[in-house]
KEKOLMAR-753903 format. One line per 5 residues: their letters; for each residue x, y, z of C-alpha. Coordinates in nm, 4 decimals. Each point is the difference from the previous one (the first is absolute). Example, Ala and Ser with C-alpha at 12.3 -4.5 7.8 and 13.67 -1.06 7.14 Angstrom:
% residues 2
AS = 1.2300/-0.4500/0.7800; 0.1370/0.3440/-0.0660
% end
This chain:
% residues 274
XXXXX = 0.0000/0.0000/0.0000; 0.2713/0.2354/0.0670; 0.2098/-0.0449/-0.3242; -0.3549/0.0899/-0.1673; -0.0273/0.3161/0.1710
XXXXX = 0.3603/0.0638/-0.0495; -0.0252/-0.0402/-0.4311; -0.3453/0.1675/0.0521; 0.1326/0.3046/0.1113; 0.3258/0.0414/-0.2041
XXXXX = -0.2093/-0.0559/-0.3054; -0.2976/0.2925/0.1378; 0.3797/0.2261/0.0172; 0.0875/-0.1014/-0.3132; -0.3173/0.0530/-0.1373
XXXXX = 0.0095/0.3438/0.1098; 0.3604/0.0976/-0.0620; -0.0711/-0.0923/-0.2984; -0.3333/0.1668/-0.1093; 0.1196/0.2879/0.1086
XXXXX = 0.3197/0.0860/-0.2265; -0.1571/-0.2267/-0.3024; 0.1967/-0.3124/0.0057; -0.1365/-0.3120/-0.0265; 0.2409/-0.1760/0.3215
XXXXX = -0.0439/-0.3789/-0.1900; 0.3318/-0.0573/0.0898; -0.0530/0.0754/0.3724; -0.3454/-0.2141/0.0236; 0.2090/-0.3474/-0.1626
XXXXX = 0.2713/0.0292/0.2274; -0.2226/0.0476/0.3018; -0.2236/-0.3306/-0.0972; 0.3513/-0.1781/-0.0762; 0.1206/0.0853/0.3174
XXXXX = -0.3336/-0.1236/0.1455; 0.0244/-0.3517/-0.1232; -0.2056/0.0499/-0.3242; 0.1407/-0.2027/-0.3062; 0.1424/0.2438/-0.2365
XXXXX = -0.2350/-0.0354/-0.3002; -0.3203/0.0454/0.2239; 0.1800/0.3032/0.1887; 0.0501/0.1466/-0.3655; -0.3811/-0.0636/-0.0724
XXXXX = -0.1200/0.1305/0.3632; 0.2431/0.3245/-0.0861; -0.1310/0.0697/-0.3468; -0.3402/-0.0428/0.1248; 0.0084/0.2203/0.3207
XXXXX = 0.2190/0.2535/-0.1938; -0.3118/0.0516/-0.2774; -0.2707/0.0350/0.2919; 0.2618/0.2502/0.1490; 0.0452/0.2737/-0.3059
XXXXX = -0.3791/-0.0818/-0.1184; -0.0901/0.1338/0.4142; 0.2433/0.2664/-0.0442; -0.1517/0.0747/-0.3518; -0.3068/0.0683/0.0728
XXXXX = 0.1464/0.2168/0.2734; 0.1719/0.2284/-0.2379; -0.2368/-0.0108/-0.2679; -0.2932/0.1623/0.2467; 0.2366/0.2572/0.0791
XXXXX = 0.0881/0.0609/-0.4380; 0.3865/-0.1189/0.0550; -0.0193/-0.2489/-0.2758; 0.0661/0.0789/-0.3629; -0.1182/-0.3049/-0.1879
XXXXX = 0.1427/0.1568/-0.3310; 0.3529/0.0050/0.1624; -0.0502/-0.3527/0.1054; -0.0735/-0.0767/-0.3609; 0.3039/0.1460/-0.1189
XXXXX = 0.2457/-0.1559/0.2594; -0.1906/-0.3094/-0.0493; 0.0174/-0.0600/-0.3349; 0.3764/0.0719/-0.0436; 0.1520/-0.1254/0.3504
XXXXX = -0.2245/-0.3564/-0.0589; 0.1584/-0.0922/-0.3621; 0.3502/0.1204/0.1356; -0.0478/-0.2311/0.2760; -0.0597/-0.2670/-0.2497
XXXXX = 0.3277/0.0678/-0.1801; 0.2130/0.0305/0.3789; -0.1588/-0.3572/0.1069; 0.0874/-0.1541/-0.3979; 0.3495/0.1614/0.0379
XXXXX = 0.0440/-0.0845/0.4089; 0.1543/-0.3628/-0.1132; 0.3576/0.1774/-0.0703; 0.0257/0.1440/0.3729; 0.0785/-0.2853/0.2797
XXXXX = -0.2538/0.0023/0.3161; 0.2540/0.2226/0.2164; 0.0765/0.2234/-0.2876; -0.3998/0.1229/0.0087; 0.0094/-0.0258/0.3514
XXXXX = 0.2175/0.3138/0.0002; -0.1122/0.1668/-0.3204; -0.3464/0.0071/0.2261; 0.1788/0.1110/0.2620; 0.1443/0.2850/-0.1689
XXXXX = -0.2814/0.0622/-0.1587; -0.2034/0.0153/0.3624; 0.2863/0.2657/0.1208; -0.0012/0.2333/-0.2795; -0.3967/0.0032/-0.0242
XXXXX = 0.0030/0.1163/0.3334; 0.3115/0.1992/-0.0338; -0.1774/0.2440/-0.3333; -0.3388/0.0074/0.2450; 0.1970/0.2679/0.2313
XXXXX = 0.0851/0.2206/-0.3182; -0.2267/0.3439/0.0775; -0.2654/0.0008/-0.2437; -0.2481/0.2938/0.0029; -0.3601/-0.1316/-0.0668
XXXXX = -0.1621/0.3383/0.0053; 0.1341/0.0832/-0.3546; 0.0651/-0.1579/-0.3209; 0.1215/0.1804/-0.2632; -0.0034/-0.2467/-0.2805
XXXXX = -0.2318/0.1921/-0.2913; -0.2809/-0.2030/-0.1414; 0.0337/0.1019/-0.3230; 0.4117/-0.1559/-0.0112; 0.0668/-0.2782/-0.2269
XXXXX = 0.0301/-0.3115/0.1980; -0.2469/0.1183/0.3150; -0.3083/-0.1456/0.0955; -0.2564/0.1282/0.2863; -0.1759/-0.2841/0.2189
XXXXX = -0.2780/0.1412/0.3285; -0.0729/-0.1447/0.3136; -0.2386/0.2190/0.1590; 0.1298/0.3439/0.0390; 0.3819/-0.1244/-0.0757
XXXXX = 0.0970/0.0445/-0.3251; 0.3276/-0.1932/-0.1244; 0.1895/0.0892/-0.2844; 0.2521/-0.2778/-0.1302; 0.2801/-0.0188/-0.2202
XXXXX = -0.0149/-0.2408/-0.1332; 0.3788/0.0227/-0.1268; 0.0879/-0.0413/0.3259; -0.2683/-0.2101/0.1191; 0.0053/-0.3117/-0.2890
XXXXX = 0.3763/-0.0929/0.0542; -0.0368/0.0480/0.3654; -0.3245/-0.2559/0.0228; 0.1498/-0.2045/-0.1832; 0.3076/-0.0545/0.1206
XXXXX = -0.1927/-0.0177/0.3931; -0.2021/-0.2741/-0.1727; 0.2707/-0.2015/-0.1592; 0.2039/0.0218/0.3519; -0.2768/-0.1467/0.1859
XXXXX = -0.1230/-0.2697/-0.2827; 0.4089/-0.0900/0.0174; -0.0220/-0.0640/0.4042; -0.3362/-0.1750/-0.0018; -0.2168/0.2650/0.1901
XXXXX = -0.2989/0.2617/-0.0443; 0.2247/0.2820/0.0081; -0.2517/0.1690/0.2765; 0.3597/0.1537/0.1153; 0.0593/0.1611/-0.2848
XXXXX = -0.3403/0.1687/-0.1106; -0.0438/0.2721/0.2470; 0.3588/0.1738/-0.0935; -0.0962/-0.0956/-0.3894; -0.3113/0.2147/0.0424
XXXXX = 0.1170/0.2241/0.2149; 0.3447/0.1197/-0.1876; -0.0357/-0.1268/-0.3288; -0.4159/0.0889/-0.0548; -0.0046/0.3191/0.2659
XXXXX = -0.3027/-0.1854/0.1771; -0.0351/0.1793/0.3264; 0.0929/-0.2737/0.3123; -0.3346/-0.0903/0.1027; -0.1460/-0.0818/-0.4164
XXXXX = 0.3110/-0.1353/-0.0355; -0.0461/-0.2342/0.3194; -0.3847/-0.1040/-0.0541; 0.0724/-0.0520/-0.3632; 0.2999/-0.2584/0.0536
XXXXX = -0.3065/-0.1775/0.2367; -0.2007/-0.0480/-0.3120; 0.3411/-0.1517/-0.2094; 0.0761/-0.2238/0.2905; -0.3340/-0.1532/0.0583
XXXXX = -0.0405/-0.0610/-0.3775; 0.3927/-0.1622/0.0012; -0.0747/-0.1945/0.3462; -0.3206/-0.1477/-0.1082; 0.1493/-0.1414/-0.2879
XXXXX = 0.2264/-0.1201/0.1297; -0.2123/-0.1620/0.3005; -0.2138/-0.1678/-0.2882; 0.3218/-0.1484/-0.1716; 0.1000/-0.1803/0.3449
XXXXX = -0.3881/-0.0653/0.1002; -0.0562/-0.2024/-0.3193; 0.3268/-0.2256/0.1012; -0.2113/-0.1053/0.3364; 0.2061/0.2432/0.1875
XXXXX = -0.2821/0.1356/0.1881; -0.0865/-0.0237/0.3606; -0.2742/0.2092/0.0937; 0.0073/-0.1272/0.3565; 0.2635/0.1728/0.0482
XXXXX = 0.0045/0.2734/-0.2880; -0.3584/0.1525/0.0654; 0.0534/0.0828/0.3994; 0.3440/0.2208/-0.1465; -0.2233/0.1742/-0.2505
XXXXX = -0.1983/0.1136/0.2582; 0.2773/0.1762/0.1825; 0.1462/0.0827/-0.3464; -0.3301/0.2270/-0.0481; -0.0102/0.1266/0.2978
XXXXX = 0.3669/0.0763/-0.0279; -0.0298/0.1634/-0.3144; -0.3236/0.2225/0.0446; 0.2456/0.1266/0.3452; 0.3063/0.0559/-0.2491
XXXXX = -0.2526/0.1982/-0.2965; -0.1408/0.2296/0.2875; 0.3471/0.0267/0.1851; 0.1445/0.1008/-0.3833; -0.1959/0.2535/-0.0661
XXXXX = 0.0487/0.1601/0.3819; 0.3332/-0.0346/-0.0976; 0.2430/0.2683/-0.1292; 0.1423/-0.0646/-0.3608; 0.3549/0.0632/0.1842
XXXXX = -0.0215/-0.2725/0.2892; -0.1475/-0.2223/-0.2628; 0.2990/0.0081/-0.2010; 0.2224/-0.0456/0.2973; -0.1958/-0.2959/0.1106
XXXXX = 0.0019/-0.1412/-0.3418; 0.3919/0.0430/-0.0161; 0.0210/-0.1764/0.3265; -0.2042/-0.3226/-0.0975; 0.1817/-0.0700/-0.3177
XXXXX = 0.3514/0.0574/0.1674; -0.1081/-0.2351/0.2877; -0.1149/-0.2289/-0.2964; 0.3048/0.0077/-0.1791; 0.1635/-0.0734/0.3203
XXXXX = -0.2058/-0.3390/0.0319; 0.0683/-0.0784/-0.3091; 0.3864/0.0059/-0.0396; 0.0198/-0.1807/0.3293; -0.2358/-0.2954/-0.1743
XXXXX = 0.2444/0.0506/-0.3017; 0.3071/-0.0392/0.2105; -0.1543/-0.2957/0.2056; -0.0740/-0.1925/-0.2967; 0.3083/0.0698/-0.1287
XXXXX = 0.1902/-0.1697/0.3078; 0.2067/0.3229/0.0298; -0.1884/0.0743/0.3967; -0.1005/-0.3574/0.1657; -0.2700/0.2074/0.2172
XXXX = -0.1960/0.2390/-0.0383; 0.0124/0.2443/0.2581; -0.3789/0.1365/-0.0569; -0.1421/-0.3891/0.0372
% end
């Protein structure tokens, strides 16, 4: 009873954490149902699953309060989903460590561009330039450049198709420095991408009998709970801290991950975290 309450409550944190700076935290929820005793391909199914009832909570959050631009979602979509294609086709030439710490790098320098000063009261971008486009989400309007913004998504997309993940760390600062999407659109719209990527990829595992909803469907419930506290706690939130909190997750991510990288490696015999 106590090691439930225990992986209850660090996936309600995660949950929120999460919600709140737009990151999906996938990687968090498997290694906290590994660590519980959960076989590794249902704790992959239980983590998609609770991660798509987390952003579609937090979704609906943001969407209420107009910080979703489902046009911008569109865009990023499109291009960052058949990049990803390409990085998973192309992720044969890299050895398991290798990724390992190409995903870690690309962890600390997603968090490392978030604390860049970005002013979201002006953008100067004309609408009439060559190679601009104009997206609204309520009274926000985004201008992107899309010179900037195509190489940019795609290159986020084929990272994260390379390393075998959503790329939930990565779409806030794409949105957010490459589009000029104000922190909080830019946070309730990567909700929208993540559910869509995590439900997929919940049905891919689901229809390999991966599914335990004894144990899957008591999580979602904190999950939505978890994520309708993050959405609210977001939007309380000021675009600054956001960005700091963001650039703290993904470092202590990146941490996590070139410890694993290391461990499997046989360069450390223990990890020190575990």
């Amino acid at each position: 009873m106590a090691r439930e309450l225990i992986v209850g409550l660090l996936i309600f944190t995660v949950a929120v954490l999460m919600t709140m700076v737009g990151k999906g935290g996938g990687n968090f929820y498997v290694v906290i149902l590994a660590m519980a005793g959960i076989p590794m391909y249902e704790a992959a199914t239980t983590g998609q699953f609770i991660l798509f009832t987390a952003s579609i909570a937090a979704m609906v959050v943001f969407q209420k309060n107009k910080s979703v631009s489902w046009h911008l979602a569109l865009f990023i979509g499109i291009f960052a989903s058949l990049s990803a294609m390409a990085g998973g086709y192309f992720s044969h030439m890299f050895s398991g460590f290798t990724l390992k710490m190409i995903f870690a790098g690309m962890l600390f320098l997603a968090g490392l561009v978030m604390l860049i000063p970005v002013s979201e009261k002006k953008n100067k971008l004309e609408d009439s330039r060559f190679g601009v486009i104009t997206f609204t989400s309520g009274p926000n309007v985004i201008k992107v450049n899309l010179w900037i913004a195509v190489p940019v998504t795609v290159l986020t997309g084929f990272g994260a198709g390379m390393v075998g993940v959503s790329g939930g760390s990565f779409l806030v600062p794409l949105m957010v420095l490459a589009c000029g999407a104000p922190m909080h659109v830019a946070v309730g719209t990567a909700s929208t991408l993540i559910a869509a990527t995590s439900f997929m990829g919940f049905s891919g595992h689901a229809l390999r009998g991966d599914f335990n909803p004894k144990v899957a469907v008591p999580l979602a419930v904190i999950t939505i709970i978890g994520g309708i506290v993050g959405g609210k706690f977001s939007l309380k939130t000021k675009p600054k801290y956001l960005k700091q909190l963001f650039a703290y997750t993904n470092w202590i991510a990146a941490a996590f991950m070139v410890i694993n990288a290391l461990y499997t490696k046989g360069i450390i015999t223990k990890p020190f975290l575990f």
